[in-house]
Short mmCIF file of the C-alpha atoms (twelve columns), coordinates in Angstrom:
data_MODEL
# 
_entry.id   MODEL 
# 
loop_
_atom_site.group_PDB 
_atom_site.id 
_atom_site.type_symbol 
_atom_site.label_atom_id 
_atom_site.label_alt_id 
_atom_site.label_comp_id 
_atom_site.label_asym_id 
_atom_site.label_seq_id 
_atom_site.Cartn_x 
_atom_site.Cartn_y 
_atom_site.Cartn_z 
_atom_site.pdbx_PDB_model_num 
ATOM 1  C CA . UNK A 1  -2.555  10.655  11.806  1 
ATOM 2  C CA . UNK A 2  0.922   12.202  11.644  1 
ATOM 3  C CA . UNK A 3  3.392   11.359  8.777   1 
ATOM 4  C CA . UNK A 4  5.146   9.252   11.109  1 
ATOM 5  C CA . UNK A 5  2.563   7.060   11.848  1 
ATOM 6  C CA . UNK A 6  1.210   7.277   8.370   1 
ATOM 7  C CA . UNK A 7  4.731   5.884   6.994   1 
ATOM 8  C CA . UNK A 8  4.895   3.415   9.809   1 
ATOM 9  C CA . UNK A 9  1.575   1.811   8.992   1 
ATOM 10 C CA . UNK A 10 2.322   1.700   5.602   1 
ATOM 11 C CA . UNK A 11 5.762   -0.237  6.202   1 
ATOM 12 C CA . UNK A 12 3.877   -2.264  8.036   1 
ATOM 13 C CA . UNK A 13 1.700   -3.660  5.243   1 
ATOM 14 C CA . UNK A 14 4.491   -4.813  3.053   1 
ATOM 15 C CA . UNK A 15 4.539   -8.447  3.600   1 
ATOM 16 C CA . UNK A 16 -0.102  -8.020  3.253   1 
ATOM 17 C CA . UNK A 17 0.610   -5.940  0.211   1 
ATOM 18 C CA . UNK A 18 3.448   -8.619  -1.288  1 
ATOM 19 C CA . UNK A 19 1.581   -11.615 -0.650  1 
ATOM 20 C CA . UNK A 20 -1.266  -10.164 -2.202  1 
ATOM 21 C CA . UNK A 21 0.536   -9.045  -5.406  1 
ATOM 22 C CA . UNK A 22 2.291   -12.457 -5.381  1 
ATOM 23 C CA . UNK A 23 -1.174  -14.053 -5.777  1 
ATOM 24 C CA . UNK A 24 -2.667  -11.974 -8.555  1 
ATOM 25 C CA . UNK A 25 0.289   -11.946 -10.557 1 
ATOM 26 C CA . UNK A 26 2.547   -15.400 -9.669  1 
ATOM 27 C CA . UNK A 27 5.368   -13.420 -10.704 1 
ATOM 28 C CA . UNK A 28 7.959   -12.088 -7.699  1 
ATOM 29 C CA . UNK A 29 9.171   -9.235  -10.019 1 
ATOM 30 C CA . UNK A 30 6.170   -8.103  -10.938 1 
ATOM 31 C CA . UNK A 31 4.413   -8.454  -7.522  1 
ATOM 32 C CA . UNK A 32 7.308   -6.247  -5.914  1 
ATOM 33 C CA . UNK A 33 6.935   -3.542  -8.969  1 
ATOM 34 C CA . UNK A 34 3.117   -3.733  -7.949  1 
ATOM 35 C CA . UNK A 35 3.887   -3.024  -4.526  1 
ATOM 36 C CA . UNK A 36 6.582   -0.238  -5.890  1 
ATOM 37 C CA . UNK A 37 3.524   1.321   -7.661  1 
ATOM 38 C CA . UNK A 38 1.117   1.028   -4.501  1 
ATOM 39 C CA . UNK A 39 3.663   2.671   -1.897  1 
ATOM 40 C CA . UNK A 40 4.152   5.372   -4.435  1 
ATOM 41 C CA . UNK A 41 0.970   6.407   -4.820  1 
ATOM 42 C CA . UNK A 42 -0.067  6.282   -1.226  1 
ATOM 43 C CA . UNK A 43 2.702   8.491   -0.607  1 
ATOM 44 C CA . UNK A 44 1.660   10.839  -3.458  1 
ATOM 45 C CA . UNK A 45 -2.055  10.886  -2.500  1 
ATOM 46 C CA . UNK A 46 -1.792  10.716  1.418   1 
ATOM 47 C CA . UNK A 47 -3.412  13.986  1.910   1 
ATOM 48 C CA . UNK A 48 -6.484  12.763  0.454   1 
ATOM 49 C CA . UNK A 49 -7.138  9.713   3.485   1 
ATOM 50 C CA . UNK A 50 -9.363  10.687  5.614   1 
ATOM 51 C CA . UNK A 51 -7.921  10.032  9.269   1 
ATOM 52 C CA . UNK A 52 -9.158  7.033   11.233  1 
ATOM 53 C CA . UNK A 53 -10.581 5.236   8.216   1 
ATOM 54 C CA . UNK A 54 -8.769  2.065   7.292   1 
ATOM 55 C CA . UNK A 55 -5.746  2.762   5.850   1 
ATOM 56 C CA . UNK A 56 -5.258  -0.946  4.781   1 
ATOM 57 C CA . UNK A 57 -8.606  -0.621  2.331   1 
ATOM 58 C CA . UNK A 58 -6.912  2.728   1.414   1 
ATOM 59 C CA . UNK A 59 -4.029  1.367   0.525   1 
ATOM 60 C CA . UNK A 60 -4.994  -1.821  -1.144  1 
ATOM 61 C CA . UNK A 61 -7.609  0.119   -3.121  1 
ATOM 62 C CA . UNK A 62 -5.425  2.957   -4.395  1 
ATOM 63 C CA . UNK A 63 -2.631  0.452   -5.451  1 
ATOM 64 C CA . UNK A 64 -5.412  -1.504  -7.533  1 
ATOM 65 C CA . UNK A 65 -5.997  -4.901  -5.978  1 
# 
């Protein structure tokens, strides 16, 4: 997976990602800080996901849901 498409997936999860924070935490602010925290460490860690494994699970398990 290129950068790219790595950022473009990721982009594409926001509303997933928010509606999940919004749920565990019932607080907007700190459901969008959440999903601050989550994009910033998938960015940081990228190199480690493996290609063609599901980013979503990646993602959602890096960012702690």
């Amino acid at each position: 997976m290129t950068a790219n498409e790595f950022n473009r997936n990721l982009i594409e999860m926001k509303s997933n990602l928010q509606r999940f924070a919004m749920s565990l935490t019932s607080d907007r602010d700190t459901a969008l800080d959440l999903v601050q925290d989550t994009y910033l460490k998938a960015i940081t860690y990228k190199e480690k996901f493996v290609d063609y494994t599901n980013l979503k699970a990646w993602v959602f398990t890096i960012g702690g849901f």
